[in-house]
KOLFIGU-954462 format. One record per residue: residue number from 0; residue in three letters; x, y, z of N, C-alpha, C in turn. Coordinates in steps of 0.2 Angstrom, whole numbers. Each point is the difference from the previous one (the first is absolute). Example, Ala and Ser with C-alpha at 12.3 -4.5 7.8 and 13.67 -1.06 7.14 Angstrom:
<sites>
SITE  num  residu   n_xx   n_yy   n_zz  ca_xx  ca_yy  ca_zz   c_xx   c_yy   c_zz
SITE    0     ALA     66    -28     39     -4      6      0      4      6      0
SITE    1     SER     -2      5     -4      4      6      1     -4      5      3
</sites>
This chain:
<sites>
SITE  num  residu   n_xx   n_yy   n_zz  ca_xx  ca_yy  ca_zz   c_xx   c_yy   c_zz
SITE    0     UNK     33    -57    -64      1      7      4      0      5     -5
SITE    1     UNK     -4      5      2     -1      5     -7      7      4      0
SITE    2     UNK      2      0      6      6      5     -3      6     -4     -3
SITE    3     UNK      1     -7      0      5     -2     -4     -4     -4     -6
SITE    4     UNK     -5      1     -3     -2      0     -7      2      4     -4
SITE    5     UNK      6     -3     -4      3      9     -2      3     -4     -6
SITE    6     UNK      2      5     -5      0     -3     -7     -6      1     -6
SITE    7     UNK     -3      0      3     -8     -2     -5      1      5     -6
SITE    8     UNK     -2     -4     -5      2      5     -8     -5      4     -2
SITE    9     UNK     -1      6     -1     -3      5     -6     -3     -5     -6
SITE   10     UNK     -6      0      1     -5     -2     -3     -2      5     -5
SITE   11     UNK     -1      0     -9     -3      4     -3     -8      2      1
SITE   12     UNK     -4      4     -1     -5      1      0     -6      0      5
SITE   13     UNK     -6      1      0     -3     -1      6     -9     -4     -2
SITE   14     UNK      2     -4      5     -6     -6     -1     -4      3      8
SITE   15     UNK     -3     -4      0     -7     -1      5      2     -2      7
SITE   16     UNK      7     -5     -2      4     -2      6      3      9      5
SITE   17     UNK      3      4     -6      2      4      4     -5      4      3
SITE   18     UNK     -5      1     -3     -5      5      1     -2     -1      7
SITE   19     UNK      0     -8      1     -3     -3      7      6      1      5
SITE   20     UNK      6      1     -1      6      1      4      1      9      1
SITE   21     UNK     -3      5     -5     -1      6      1     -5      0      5
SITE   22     UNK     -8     -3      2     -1      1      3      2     -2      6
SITE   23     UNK      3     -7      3      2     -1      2      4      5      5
SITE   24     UNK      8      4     -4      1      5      4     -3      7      4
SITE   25     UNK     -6      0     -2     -3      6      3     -2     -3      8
SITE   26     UNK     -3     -7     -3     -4     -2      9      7     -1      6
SITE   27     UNK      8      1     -4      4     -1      7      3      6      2
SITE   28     UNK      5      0      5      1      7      4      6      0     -5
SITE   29     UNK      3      7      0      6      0     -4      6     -1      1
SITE   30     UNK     -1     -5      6     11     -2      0     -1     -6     -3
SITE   31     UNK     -6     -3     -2     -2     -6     -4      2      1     -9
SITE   32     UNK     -3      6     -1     -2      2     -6      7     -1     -5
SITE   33     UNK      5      1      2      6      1     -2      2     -7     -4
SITE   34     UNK      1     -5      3      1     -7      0     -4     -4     -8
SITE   35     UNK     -8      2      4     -4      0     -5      1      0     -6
SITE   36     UNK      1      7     -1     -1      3     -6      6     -4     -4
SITE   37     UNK      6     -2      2      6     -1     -4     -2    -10      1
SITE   38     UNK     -5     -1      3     -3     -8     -4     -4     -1     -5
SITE   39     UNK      4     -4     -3     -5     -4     -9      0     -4     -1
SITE   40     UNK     -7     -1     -2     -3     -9      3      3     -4     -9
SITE   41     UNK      2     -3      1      4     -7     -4     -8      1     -6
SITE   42     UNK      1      0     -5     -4     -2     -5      1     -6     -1
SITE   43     UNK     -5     -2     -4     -2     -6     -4      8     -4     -4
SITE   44     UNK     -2      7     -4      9     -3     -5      7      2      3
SITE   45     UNK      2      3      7      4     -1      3      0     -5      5
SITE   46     UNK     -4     -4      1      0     -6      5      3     -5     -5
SITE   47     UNK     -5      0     -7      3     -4     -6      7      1     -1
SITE   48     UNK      1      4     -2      9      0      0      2     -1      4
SITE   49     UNK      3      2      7      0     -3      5      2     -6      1
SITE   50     UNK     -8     -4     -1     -1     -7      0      4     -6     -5
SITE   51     UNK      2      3     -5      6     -4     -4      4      3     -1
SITE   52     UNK      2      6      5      8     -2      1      3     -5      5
SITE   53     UNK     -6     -3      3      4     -4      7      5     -4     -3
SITE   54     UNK      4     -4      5      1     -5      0     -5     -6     -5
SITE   55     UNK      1     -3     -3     -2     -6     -4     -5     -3      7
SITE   56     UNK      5     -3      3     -4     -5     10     -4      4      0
SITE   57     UNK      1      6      4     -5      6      1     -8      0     -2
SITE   58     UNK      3      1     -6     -9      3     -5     -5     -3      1
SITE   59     UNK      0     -6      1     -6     -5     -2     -5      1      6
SITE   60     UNK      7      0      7     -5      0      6     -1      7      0
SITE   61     UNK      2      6     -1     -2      7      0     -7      0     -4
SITE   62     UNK     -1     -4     -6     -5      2     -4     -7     -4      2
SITE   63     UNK      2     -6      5     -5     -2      3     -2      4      7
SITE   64     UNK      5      3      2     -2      4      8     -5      8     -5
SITE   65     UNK      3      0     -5     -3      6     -3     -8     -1     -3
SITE   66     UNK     -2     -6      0     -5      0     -3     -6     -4      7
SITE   67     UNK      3     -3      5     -3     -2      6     -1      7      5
SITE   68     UNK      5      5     -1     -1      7      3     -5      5     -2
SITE   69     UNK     -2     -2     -6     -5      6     -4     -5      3      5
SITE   70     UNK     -2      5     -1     -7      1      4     -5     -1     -4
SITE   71     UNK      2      4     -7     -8     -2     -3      0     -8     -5
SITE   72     UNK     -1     -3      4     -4     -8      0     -5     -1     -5
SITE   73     UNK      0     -4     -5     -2     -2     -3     -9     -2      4
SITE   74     UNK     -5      3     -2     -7     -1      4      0      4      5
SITE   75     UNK      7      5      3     -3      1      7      1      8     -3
SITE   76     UNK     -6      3      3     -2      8      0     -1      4      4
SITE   77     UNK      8      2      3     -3      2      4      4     10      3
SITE   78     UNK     -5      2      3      2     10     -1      7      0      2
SITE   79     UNK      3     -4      4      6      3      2      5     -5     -6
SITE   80     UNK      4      3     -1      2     -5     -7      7      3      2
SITE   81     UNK      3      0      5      8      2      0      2     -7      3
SITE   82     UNK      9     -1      0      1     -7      4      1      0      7
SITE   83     UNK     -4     -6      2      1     -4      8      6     -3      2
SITE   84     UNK      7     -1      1      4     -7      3     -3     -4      5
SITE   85     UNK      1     -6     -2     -1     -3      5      1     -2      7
SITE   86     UNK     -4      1      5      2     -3      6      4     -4      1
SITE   87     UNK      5     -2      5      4     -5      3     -3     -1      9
SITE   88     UNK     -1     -5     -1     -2     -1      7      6     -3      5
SITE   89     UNK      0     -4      6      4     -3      4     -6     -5      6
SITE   90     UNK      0     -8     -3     -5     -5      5      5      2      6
SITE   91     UNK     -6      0      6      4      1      7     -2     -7      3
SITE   92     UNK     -5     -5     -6     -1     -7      3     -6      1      4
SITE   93     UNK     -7      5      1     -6      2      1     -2      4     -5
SITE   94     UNK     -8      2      2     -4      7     -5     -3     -6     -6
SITE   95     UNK     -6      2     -1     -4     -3     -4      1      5     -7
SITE   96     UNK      5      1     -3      2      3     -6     -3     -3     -8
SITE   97     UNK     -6      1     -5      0     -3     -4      3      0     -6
SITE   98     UNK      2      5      2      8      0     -7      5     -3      0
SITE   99     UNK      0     -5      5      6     -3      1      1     -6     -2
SITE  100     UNK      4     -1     -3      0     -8     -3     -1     -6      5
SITE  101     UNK     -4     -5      0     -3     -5      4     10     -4      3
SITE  102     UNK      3      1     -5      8     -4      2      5      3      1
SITE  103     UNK     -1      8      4      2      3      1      3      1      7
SITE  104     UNK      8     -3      4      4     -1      6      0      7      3
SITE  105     UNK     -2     -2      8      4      4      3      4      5     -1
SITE  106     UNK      2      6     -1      7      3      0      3      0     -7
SITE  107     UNK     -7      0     -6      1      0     -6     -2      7     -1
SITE  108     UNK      1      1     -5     -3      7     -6     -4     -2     -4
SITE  109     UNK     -7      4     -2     -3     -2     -4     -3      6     -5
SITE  110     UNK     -2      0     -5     -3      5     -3     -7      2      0
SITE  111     UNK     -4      4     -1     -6      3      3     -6     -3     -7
SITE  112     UNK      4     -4     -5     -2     -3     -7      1     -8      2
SITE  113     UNK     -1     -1      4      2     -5      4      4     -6     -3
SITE  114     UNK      7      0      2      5     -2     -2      8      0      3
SITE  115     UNK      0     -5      4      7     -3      3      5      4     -2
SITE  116     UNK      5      4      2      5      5      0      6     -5      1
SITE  117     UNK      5     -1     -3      7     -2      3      0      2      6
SITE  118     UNK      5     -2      4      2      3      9      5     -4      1
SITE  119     UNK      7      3     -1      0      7      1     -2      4     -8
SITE  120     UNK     -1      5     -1     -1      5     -4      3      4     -3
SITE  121     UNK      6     -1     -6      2      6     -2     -2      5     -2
SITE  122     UNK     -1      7      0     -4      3     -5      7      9     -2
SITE  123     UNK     -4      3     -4      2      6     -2     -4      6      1
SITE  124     UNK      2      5      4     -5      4      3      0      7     -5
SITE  125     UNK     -8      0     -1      0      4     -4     -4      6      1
SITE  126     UNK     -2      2      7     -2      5      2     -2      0     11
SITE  127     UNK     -2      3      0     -2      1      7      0      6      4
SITE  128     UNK     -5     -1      7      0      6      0     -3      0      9
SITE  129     UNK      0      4      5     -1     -3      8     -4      3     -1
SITE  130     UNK     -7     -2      5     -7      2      0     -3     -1      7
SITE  131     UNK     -7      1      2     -2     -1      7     -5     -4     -1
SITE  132     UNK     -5     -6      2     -7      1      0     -2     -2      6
SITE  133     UNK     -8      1      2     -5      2      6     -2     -7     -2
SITE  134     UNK     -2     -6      3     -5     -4     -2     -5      0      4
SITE  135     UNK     -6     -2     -3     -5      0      5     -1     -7      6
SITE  136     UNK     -2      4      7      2     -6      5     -5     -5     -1
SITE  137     UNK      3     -6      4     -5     -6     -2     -3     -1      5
SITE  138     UNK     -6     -3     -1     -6      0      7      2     -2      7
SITE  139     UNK      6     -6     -1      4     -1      6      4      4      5
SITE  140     UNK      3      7     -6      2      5      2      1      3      7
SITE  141     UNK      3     -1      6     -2      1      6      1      8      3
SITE  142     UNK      4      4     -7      2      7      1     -2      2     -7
SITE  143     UNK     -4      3      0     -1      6     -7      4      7     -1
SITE  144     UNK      1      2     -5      2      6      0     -4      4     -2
SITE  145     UNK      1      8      1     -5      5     -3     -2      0     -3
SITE  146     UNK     -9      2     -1     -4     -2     -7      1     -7     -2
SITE  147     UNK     -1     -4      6     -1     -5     -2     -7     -2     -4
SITE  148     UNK     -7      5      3     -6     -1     -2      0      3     -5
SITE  149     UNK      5      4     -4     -4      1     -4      4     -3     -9
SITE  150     UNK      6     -5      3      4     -4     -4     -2     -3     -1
SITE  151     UNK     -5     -5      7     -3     -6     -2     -7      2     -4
SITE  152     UNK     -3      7      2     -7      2     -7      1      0     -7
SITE  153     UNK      8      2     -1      3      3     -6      3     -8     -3
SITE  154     UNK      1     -6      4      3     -6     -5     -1     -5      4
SITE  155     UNK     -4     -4     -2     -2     -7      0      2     -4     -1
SITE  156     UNK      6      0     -4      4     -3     -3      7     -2      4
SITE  157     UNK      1     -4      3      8      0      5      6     -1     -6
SITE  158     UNK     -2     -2     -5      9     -1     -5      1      7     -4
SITE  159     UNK     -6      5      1      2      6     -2      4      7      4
SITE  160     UNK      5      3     -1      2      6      5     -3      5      2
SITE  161     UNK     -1      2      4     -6      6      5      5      7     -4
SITE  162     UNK      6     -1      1      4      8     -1      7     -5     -4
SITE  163     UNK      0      3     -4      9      0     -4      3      4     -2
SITE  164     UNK      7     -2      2      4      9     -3      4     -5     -4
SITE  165     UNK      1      5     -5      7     -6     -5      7      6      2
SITE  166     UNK      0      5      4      7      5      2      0      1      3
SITE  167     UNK     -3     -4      7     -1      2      7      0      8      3
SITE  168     UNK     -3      2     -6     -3      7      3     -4      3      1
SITE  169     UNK     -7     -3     -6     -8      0     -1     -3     -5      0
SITE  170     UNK     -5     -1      4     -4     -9      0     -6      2     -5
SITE  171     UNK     -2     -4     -4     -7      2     -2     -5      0      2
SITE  172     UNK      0     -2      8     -7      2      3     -1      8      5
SITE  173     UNK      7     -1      4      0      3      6      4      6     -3
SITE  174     UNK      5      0     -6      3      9      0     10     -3      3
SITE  175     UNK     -1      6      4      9      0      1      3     -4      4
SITE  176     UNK      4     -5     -1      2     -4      4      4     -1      5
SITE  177     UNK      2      8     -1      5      0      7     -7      4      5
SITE  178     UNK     -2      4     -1     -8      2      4     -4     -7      1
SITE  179     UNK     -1     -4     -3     -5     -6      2      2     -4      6
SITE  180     UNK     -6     -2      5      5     -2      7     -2     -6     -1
SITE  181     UNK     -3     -3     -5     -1     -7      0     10     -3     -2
SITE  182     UNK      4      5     -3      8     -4     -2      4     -1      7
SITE  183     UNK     -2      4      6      3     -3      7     -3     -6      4
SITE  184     UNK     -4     -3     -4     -4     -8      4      6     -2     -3
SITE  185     UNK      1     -7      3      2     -5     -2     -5     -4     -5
SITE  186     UNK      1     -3     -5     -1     -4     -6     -6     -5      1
SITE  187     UNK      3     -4      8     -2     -5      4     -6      2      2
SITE  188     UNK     -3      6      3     -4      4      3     -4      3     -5
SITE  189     UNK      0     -2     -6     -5      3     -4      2      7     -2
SITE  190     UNK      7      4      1      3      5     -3      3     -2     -8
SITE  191     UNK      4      5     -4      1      2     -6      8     -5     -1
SITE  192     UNK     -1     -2     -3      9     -5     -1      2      3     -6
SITE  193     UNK     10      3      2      1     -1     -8      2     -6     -4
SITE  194     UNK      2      1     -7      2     -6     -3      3      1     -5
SITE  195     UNK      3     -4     -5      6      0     -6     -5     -2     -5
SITE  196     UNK     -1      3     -5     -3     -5     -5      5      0     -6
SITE  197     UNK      3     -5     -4      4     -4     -4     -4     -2     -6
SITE  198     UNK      4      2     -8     -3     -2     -4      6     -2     -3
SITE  199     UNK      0     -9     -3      4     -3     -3     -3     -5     -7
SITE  200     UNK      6      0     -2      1     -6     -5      3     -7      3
SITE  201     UNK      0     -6     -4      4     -4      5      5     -4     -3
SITE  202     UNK      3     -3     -1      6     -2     -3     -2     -3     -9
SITE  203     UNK     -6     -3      3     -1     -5     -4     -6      5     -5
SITE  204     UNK     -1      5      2     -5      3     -5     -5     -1      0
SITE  205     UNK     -3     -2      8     -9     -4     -2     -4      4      0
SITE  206     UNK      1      7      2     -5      4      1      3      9      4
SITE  207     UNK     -3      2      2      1      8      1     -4      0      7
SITE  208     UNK      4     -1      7     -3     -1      5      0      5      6
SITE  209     UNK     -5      0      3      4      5      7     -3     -4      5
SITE  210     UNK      5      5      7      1     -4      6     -1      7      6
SITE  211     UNK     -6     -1      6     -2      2      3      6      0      7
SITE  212     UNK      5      2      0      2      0      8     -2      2      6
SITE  213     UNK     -3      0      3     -6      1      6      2     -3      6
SITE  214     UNK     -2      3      5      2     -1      7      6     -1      2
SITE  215     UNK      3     -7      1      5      0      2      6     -1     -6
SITE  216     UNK     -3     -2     -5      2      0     -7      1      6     -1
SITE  217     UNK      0      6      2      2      7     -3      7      1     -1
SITE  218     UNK      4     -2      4      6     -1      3      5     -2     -5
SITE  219     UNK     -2     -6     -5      2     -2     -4     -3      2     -7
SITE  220     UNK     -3      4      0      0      4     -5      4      6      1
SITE  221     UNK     -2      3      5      4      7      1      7     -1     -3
SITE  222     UNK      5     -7      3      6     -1     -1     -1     -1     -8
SITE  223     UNK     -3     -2     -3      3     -2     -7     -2      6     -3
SITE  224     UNK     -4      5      3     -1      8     -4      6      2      1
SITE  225     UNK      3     -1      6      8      5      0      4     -6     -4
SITE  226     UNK      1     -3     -1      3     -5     -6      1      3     -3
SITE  227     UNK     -7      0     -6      0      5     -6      0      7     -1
SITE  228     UNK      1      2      5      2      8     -1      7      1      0
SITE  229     UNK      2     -3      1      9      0      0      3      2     -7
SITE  230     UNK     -2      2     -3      3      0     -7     -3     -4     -5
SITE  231     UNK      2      2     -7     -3     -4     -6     -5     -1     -2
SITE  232     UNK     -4     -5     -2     -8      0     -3     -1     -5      4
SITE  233     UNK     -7     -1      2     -3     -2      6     -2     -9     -3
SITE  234     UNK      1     -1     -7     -1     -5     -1      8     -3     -3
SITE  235     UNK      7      1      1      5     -1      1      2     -6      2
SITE  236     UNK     -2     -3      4      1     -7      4     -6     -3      3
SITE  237     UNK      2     -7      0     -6     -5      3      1     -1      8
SITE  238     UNK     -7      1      3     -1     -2      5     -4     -7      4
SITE  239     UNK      2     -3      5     -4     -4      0     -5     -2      8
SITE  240     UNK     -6      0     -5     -5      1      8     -1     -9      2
SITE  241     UNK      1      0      6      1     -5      4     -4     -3      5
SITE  242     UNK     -2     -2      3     -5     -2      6      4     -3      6
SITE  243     UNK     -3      2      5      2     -6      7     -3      2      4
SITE  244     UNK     -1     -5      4     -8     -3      5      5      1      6
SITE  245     UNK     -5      4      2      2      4      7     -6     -5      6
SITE  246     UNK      2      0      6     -5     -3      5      0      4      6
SITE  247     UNK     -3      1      3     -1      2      7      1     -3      7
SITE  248     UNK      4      2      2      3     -5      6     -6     -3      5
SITE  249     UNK     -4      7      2     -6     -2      5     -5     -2     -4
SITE  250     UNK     -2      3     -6     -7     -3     -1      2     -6     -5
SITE  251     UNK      4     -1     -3      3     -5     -5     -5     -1     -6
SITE  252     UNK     -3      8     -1     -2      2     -7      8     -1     -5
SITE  253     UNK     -3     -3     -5      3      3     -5     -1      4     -6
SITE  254     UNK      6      3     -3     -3      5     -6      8      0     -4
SITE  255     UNK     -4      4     -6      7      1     -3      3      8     -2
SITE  256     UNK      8      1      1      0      4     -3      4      1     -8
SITE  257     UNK     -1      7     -4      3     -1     -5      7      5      0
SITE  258     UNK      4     -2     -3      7      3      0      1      2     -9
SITE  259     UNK      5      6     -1      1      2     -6      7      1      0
SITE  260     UNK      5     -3     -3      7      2      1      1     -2     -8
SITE  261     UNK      6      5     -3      4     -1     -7      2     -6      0
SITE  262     UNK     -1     -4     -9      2     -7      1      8     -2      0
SITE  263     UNK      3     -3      4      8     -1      0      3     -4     -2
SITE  264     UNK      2     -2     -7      3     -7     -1      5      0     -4
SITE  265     UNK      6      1      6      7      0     -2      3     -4     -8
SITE  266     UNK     -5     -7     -1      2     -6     -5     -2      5     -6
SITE  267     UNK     -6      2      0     -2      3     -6     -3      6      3
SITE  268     UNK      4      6     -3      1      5      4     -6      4     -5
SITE  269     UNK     -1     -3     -5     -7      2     -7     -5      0     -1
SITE  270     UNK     -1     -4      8     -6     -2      4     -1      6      4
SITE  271     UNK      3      5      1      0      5      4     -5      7      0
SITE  272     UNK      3      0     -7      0      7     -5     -7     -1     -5
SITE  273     UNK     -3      3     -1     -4      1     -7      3      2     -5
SITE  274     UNK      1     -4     -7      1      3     -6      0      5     -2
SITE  275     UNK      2      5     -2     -1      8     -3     -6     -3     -6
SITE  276     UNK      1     -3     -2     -6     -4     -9     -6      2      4
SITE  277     UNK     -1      0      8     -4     -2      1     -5      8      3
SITE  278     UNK      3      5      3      0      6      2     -5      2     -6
SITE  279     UNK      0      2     -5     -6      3     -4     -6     -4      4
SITE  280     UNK     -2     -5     -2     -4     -2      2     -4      2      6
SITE  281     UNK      6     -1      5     -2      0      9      0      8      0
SITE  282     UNK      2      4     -4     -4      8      2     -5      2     -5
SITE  283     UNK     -4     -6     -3     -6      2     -4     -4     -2      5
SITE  284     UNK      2     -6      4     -7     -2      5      3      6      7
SITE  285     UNK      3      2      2      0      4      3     -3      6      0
SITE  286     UNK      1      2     -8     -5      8     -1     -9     -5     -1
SITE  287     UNK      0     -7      0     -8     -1     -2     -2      2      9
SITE  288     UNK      4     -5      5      2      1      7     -4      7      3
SITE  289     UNK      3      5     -3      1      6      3     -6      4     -3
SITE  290     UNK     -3     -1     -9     -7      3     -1     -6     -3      2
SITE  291     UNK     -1     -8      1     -4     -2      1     -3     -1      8
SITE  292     UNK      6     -2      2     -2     -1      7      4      5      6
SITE  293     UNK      1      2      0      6      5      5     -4      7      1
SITE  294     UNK      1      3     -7     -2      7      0     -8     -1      0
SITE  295     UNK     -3     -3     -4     -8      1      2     -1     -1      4
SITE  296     UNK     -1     -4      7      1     -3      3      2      7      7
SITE  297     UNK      5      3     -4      1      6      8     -6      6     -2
SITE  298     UNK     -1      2     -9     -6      3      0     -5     -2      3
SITE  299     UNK     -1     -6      0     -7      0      4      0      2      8
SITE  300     UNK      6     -1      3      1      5      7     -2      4      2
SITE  301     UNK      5      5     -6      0      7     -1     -5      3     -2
SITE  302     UNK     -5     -3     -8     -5      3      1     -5     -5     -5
SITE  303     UNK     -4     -3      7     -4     -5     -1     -4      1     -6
SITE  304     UNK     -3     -5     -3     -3     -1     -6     -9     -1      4
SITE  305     UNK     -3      6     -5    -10      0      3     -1     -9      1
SITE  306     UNK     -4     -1      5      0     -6      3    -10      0     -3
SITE  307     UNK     -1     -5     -2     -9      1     -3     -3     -5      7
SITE  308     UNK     -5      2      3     -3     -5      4     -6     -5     -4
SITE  309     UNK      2     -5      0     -3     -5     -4     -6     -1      2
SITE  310     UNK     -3      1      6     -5     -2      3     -5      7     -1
SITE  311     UNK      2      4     -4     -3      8      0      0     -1     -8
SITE  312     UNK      3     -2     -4     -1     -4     -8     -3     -3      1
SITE  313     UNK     -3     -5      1     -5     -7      0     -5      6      2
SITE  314     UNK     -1      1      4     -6      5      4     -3      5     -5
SITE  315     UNK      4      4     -6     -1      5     -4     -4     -4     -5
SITE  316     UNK      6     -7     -2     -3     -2     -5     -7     -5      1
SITE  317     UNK     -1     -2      6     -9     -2      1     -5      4     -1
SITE  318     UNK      3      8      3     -4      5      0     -4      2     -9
SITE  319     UNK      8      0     -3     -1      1     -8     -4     -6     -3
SITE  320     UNK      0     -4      2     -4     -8     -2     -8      2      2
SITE  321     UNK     -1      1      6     -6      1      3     -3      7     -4
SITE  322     UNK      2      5     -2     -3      4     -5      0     -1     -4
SITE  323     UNK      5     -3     -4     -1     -2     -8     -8     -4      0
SITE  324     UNK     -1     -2      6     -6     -7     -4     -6      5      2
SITE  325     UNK      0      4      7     -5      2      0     -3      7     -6
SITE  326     UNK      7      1     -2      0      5     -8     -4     -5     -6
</sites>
C-alpha cells in the first residue's frame, strides 16, 4: 500500500532511475505527488548490503529469490525493463489454465511460473491497494452492459480488462468512476467489480508474489487491508492464506473460497511475528512494489501513454517499401 511504504532512505545522486520517477510525478494528480516524491528505489549496492546483513538461513534463499526476480534476464530484451511479481492463482478444480501445473489439487494455490504453492500459505504482505475492473462479456453473456459493442471492437482478447482503476476513482477506459453507470451492474451481469490486489513475500522466500481478490474474494481482502492498517509496518506479521471448498445446496456446484487471517501459534509465538533482520529488506521490495508497479500503473489511468496502431505501421511501412523499389 503506498501510504504505508514509509522509511525508504535518501539516496545520493541522480541516475536515469530517478529521471524516470521525475517523469513519472508529472503524469499523476497531486495528492499522489506527495508520497512519490519521498520514494527511493533501493540501488544495486543497497540491496547488496542489505543482502548480507540477513540472517545466515535467510541469505541464500533471498539471493536466490533475488536473482529468479530480475527483470533483465539474461537473452531477454525487452522495452519495459521494470519488475513484474508473480501471479498467484487459486484451482477451483475446472478452466483449461496452461500455467498450471499438470499436478496441481483442487483448492491449491499455484504460481503464474507454473509452480505448486504450499496451502495453507504463509506470506508477508508487502503492499496493496483496492481497485475496480470491467471485463469484457463472454459470448454466453445473457446481459450485457453499456458499450458493450464497442468493448467487444476494442478487445478480442477475454483474459485482458476492458477498464481498470487501481483507486477506484479513474478507470482507464471510461474516466470517473463514481460518474461511470457501468459500477452499479452487478459483476454477475457484466457490470464493474471492486477488488483487493495483495503484494507478498512468503515465508519461505520463493518469490515476490500478488493475489487478485475479486468477486466474492473481495471481502477477504478488504478484511486483511483493515488488518494492516491498524498500526505498525504493513509487513510486521505473517499471514496465512488458506482455502476451503464451498458447494451449493441446489446446484451442488462446487468451488472454492480463500481466507486471509494473522498466523496464531501460541507453542511458537516467533512464528507469528516477522524478525526486525528482516524489515530493511521487506521495505526495499515494498518501495520496488510501489515504483514499478503501483504508481506506473495508476499513470497510465490518469494520463494514458500515445497508443501506435500497429496496423497503420505495417501499412506506412509497405507504402515506404513499395516506393523505395519503384525509386
Amino acid at each position: 500500500m503506498a501510504e504505508k511504504s514509509r522509511g525508504a532512505m535518501a539516496l545520493p545522486g541522480r541516475t536515469a532511475l530517478d529521471l524516470e520517477q521525475e517523469k513519472l510525478l508529472k503524469r499523476l494528480p497531486p495528492e499522489y505527488r506527495e508520497e512519490l516524491t519521498r520514494l527511493r528505489r533501493p540501488t544495486p549496492g543497497e540491496m547488496a548490503g542489505i543482502v548480507e546483513a540477513l540472517p545466515e538461513e535467510t541469505r541464500k534463499p533471498v539471493k536466490e529469490l533475488l536473482d529468479r526476480t530480475r527483470p533483465n534476464k539474461q537473452g531477454m530484451h525487452r522495452m519495459y525493463r521494470g519488475f513484474r511479481p508473480c501471479e498467484v492463482k487459486l484451482f477451483h478444480g475446472t478452466g483449461a489454465d496452461p500455467l498450471r501445473p499438470r499436478n496441481c489439487m483442487p483448492g491449491q494455490l499455484y504460481s503464474a511460473d507454473s509452480r505448486n504453492l504450499s496451502t495453507p500459505l504463509d506470506v508477508i504482505v508487502i503492499g496493496g491497494y483496492q481497485g475496480r475492473t470491467l471485463w469484457p462479456p463472454r459470448p454466453d453473456d445473457a446481459v450485457k452492459p453499456p458499450g458493450t459493442v464497442q468493448v467487444e471492437e476494442a478487445n478480442q482478447n477475454q483474459c485482458l480488462p476492458v477498464c481498470e482503476s487501481f483507486d477506484r476513482r479513474r478507470g482507464s477506459r471510461f474516466g470517473d468512476c463514481l460518474a461511470c453507470e457501468r459500477r452499479t451492474i452487478k459483476y454477475k451481469e457484466g457490470g464493474c467489480g471492486k477488488g483487493v490486489t495483495m503484494f507478498f513475500v512468503d515465508r519461505e522466500m520463493t518469490g515476490i508474489y500478488c493475489y487478485r481478490f475479486t468477486k466474492t474474494l473481495r471481502f477477504a481482502g478488504e478484511a486483511l487491508l483493515k488488518l494492516l492498517s491498524q498500526g505498525g509496518e504493513i509487513y510486521s506479521r505473517y499471514f496465512r492464506l488458506d482455502t476451503q471448498e464451498c458447494t451449493d445446496e441446489k446446484t451442488r456446484d462446487r468451488w472454492f473460497t480463500l481466507r486471509a487471517s494473522p498466523v496464531i501459534d501460541p507453542k511458537n509465538p516467533e512464528n507469528e511475528y516477522v524478525s526486525e533482520a528482516l524489515y530493511p529488506l521487506l521495505n526495499a521490495f515494498s518501495r520496488v512494489i510501489d515504483l514499478d508497479v503501483f504508481y506506473p500503473g495508476l499513470a497510465n489511468v490518469y494520463d494514458p501513454p500515445a497508443r501506435t496502431d500497429v496496423r497503420e505501421v505495417l501499412a506506412q511501412g509497405t507504402k515506404a517499401g513499395k516506393a523505395n523499389r519503384a525509386a
